[in-house]
C-alpha positions in Angstrom: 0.0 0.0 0.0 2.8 2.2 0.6 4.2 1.5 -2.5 1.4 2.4 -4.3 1.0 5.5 -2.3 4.3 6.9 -3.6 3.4 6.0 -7.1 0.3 8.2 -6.7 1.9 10.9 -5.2 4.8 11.3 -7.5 2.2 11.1 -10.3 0.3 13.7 -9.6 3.7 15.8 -8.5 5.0 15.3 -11.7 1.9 16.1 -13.8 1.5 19.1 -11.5 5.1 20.8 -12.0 4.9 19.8 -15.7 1.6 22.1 -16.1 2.7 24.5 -13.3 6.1 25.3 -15.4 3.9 24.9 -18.8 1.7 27.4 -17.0 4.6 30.0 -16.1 5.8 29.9 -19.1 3.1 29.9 -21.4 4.4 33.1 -23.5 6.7 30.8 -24.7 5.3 27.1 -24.8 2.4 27.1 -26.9 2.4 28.4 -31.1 4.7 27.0 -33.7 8.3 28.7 -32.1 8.1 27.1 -28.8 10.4 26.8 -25.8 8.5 24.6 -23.4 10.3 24.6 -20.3 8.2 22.1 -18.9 9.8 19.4 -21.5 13.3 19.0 -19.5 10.8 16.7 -17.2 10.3 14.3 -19.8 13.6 13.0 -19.6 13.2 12.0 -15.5 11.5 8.7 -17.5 15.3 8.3 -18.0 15.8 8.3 -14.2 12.6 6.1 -13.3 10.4 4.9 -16.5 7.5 5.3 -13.8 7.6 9.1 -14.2 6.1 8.4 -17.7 2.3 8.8 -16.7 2.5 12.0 -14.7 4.5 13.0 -17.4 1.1 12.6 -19.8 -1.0 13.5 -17.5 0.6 16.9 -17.3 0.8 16.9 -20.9 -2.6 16.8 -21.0 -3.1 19.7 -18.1 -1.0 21.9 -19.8 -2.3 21.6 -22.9 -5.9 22.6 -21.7 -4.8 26.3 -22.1 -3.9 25.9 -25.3 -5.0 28.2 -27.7 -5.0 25.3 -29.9 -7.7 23.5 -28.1 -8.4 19.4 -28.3 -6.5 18.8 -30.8 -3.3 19.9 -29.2 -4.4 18.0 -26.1 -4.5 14.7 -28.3 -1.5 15.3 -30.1 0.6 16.8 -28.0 0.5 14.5 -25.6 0.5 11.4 -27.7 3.8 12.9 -29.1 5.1 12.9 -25.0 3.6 9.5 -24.9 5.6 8.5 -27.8 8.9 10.0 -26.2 8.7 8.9 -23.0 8.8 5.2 -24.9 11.6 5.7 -26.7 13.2 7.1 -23.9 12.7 4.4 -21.4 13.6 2.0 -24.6 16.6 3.9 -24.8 17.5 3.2 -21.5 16.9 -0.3 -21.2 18.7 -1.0 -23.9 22.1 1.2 -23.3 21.6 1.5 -19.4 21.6 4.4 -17.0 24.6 6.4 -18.8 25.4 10.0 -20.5 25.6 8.8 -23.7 22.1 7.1 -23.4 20.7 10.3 -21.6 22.0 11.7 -25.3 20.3 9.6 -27.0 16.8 9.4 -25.3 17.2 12.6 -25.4 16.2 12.9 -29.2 13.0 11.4 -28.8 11.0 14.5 -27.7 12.9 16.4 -30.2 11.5 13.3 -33.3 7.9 13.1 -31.8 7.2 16.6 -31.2 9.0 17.9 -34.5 7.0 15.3 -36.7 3.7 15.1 -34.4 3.0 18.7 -33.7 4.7 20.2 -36.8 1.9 18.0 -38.4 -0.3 19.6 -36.3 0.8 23.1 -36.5 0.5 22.2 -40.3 -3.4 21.2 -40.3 -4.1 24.1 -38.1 -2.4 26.9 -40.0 -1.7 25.7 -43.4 1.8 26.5 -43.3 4.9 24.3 -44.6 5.3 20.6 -42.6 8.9 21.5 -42.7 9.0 24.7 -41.6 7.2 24.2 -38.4 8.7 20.8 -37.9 12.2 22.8 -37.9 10.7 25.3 -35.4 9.3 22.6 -33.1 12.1 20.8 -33.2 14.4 23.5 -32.7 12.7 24.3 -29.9 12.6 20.7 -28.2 16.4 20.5 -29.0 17.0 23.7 -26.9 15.1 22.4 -23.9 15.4 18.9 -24.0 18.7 18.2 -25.6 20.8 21.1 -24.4 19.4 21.8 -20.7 17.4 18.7 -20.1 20.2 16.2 -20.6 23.1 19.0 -18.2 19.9 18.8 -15.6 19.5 15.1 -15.2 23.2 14.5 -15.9 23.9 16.4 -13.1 21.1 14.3 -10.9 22.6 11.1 -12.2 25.8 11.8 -10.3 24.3 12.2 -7.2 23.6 8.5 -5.7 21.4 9.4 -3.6 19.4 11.9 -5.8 18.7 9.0 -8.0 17.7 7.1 -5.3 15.0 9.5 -4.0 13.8 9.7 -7.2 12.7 6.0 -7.7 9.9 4.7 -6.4 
C-alpha cells in the first residue's frame, strides 16, 4: 500500500510541475516557435520509467490552455507519450549512462518535430517542414541542451537517484 501511495503521489507531483512550469511559461510554450520549459521533465522517464504517466497527464493539463484546443491536447500529448517510450527503450537498452541520456534525449525532439509540426501544419496551413524545424528546434534547446546538463547532473548524485525512484 505504501508503495502504491508513492506511485500516486509522484504522479500527480510530476503532472502538476509539468503544467505549473507549462503554465509560467506559457508566453513561450504554446504556437509554432516554442520553448517549453516544462519538457526537461520528460527525460526523469530516463531516471525512473515510472515518471512516464504523470509525465502525460501533465501533458494533457497543460495543454488545456492551449490556444490550440483538443486537438493539441490529443496530439501533443501522444507525441510525449511516444517519447517517453523511446526514452525508457533507450535506457533499457544502453543502461543508466550519458551517452544514453543523449540519446533518449532525441525522442522529444523526433515526436514533437513530426507530431506537432503536423499539427501546427493542419491548423495553419503553413509548410510541414517549416514548423517541424521550429518545433524541433525548440525541443532540442530544452530537452537536448538543458534537459540532458539537468539530469546529468542528478545522475551523479547517488542518492538523488535514489530519492527519485519509487
Amino acid at each position: 500500500m505504501k508503495r502504491n501511495n508513492r506511485f500516486i503521489t509522484r504522479t500527480a507531483l510530476i503532472a502538476a510541475v509539468y503544467a505549473a512550469l507549462t503554465y509560467a511559461f506559457a508566453w513561450m510554450s504554446y504556437e509554432q516557435i516554442q520553448f517549453r520549459i516544462s519538457e526537461v521533465l520528460v527525460l526523469f522517464a530516463f531516471i525512473e520509467p515510472r515518471y512516464g504517466l504523470g509525465l502525460v497527464l501533465g501533458c494533457i493539463l497543460a495543454n488545456l490552455a492551449s490556444p490550440f484546443g483538443v486537438i493539441d491536447i490529443a496530439v501533443g500529448s501522444f507525441a510525449t507519450f511516444l517519447a517517453i517510450v523511446f526514452i525508457v527503450k533507450i535506457r533499457k537498452l544502453f543502461g543508466l549512462n550519458k551517452k544514453a541520456l543523449i540519446i533518449a534525449s532525441l525522442g522529444p525532439v523526433i515526436t514533437n518535430a513530426l507530431l506537432v509540426g503536423a499539427e501546427l501544419t493542419y491548423l495553419f496551413n503553413t509548410p510541414f517542414l517549416l514548423n517541424a524545424l521550429y518545433v524541433g528546434a525548440g525541443e532540442f534547446a530544452v530537452v537536448v541542451f538543458i534537459g540532458t546538463v539537468v539530469v546529468n547532473l542528478i545522475m551523479k548524485n547517488n542518492v538523488l537517484v535514489e530519492k527519485l525512484s519509487f
